[in-house]
C-alpha positions, 0 to 999 in steps of 0.5 A, a space after each residue: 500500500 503506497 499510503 502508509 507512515 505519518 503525514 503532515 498536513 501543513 499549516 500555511 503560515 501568514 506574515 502580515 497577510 501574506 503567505 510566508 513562503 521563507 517560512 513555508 521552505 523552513 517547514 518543510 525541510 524541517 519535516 522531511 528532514 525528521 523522516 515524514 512519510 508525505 505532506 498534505 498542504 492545503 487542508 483544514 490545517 492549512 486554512 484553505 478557506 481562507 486561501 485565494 484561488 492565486 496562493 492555493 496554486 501558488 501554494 501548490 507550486 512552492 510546495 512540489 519544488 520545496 520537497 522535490 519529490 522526496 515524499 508524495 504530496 496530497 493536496 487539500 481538494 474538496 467542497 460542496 459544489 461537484 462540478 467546481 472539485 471537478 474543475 479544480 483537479 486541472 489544478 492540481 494535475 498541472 502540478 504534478 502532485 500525487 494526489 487530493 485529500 478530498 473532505 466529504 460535502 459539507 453544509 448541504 448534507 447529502 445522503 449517502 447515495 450524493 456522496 458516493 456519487 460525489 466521489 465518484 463523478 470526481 474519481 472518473 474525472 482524473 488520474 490522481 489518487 484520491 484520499 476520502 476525507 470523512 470528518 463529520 463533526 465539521 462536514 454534517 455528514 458521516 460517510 457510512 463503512 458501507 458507502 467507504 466500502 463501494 467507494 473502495 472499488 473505485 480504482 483511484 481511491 486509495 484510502 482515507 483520513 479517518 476522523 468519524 469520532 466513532 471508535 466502533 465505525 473505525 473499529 469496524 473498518 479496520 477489522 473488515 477492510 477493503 482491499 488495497 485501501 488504505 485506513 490513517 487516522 485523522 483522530 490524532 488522539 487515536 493514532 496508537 490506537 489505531 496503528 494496534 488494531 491494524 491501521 496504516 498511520 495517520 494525518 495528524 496536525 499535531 505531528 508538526 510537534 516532535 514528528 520524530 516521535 510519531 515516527 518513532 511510534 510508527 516504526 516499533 508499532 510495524 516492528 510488534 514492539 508495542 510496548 514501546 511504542 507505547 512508552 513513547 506514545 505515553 509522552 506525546 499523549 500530554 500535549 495532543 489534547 491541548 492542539 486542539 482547546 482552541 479552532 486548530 491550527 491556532 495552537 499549533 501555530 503559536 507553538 511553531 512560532 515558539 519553536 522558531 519554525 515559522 516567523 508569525 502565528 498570525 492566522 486569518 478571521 474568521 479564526 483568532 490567535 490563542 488566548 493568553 491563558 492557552 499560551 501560558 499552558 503551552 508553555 509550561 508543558 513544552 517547555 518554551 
């Protein structure tokens, strides 16, 4: 399976609203240095919303030149409106990327018989690969295993980012997975987890911290050194829930910036920077 390890879903850093790209090449060749298996720009993470259609290609571009194909990049691709996906994938194509990260339709809640027709219709429309992207808390719509499972028999799409909340749908998924279908979690909380019951890694935005360490958690995990993986994991557990006290990526922004890898934490409305209080635990924990 070529979807495997761990995968960062960059933040896009801002410097007086503009994107920062001295800090953008920073990141990433911190990341690729500390072994990351893929990138993923352009997400929830990387404040897409909020991207203009100029800096989301831009974005791309920097990015495919910045890792020069030393790990495979997924690009943040999905929406509400089918045809507009479908009309974006040209995008995405003329940069070469390997292929989209694509979140479930949001906001108009289709059934599931709309999203497998939404996944499909964008599936036939391209050659990349194609990471489903269920996350319902955000999108209003959870995609059943079963619509994940005929979904799967579609040539191009290779896997997904598992952020269901629902630890028996994900269980069930691992347990009776489709063939050649990659399962990474999007719950960053459940990446030991799910490595144990047989997942392949995970997207996770808290990976931008100590990515090193979730690697490290990987590789004993793929090693049946559980028990060790489990000591390493103990020790990232601390911090993961405080990445996400306020809308993610505001904290992983404020910790990067204090880590020296980007030259802001500035983040764009509708989100705020994190409160002093939050500063103040950080600091404390990661020990700034």
């Amino acid at each position: 399976m070529a979807l495997t390890g761990v995968f960062v879903p960059l933040i896009t850093p801002f410097k007086n609203d503009k994107v920062d790209f001295n800090s953008y090449k920073r990141m990433i060749d911190f990341y690729l240095s500390k072994g990351v298996h893929g990138l993923i720009p352009l997400g929830t993470t990387g404040e897409s919303p909020t991207v203009s259609d100029e800096e989301y290609e831009e974005i791309i571009e920097k990015t495919m030149e910045y890792t020069n194909d030393v790990v495979p990049v997924y690009v943040g691709l999905g929406g509400n409106n089918t045809k507009k996906v479908k009309e974006q994938l040209k995008i995405a194509e003329k940069h070469k990327v390997k292929g989209i990260l694509s979140v479930s339709p949001y906001y108009s809640r289709p059934d599931q018989r709309g999203i497998y027709e939404h996944f499909k219709a964008i599936a036939e429309a391209t050659y990349l690969d194609i990471i489903l992207y269920n996350i319902p808390y955000r999108t209003g719509r959870n995609i059943e295993n079963s619509t994940i499972h005929k979904l799967a028999e579609l040539k191009n799409i290779v896997g997904i980012k598992d952020a269901s909340g629902d630890i028996s749908q994900t269980t069930d998924l691992l347990l009776n997975r489709p063939k050649d279908f990659s399962i990474l979690t999007g719950e960053d909380s459940l990446f030991y987890s799910t490595l144990t019951l047989g997942g392949d890694g995970g997207i996770l935005a808290s990976a931008h911290i100590n990515p090193e360490s979730f690697i490290k958690v990987y590789n004993e995990v793929i090693n049946n050194n559980h028990k060790a993986a489990l000591e390493t994991w103990k020790e990232l557990y601390k911090f993961i829930p405080m990445l996400f006290e306020q809308p993610n990526p505001t904290p992983l922004k404020y910790c990067m910036y204090k880590l020296g890898l980007i030259d802001s934490s500035e983040v764009r409305l509708p989100l705020m920077e994190i409160t002093d209080d939050l500063k103040d635990k950080l600091d404390k924990v990661m020990g700034f």
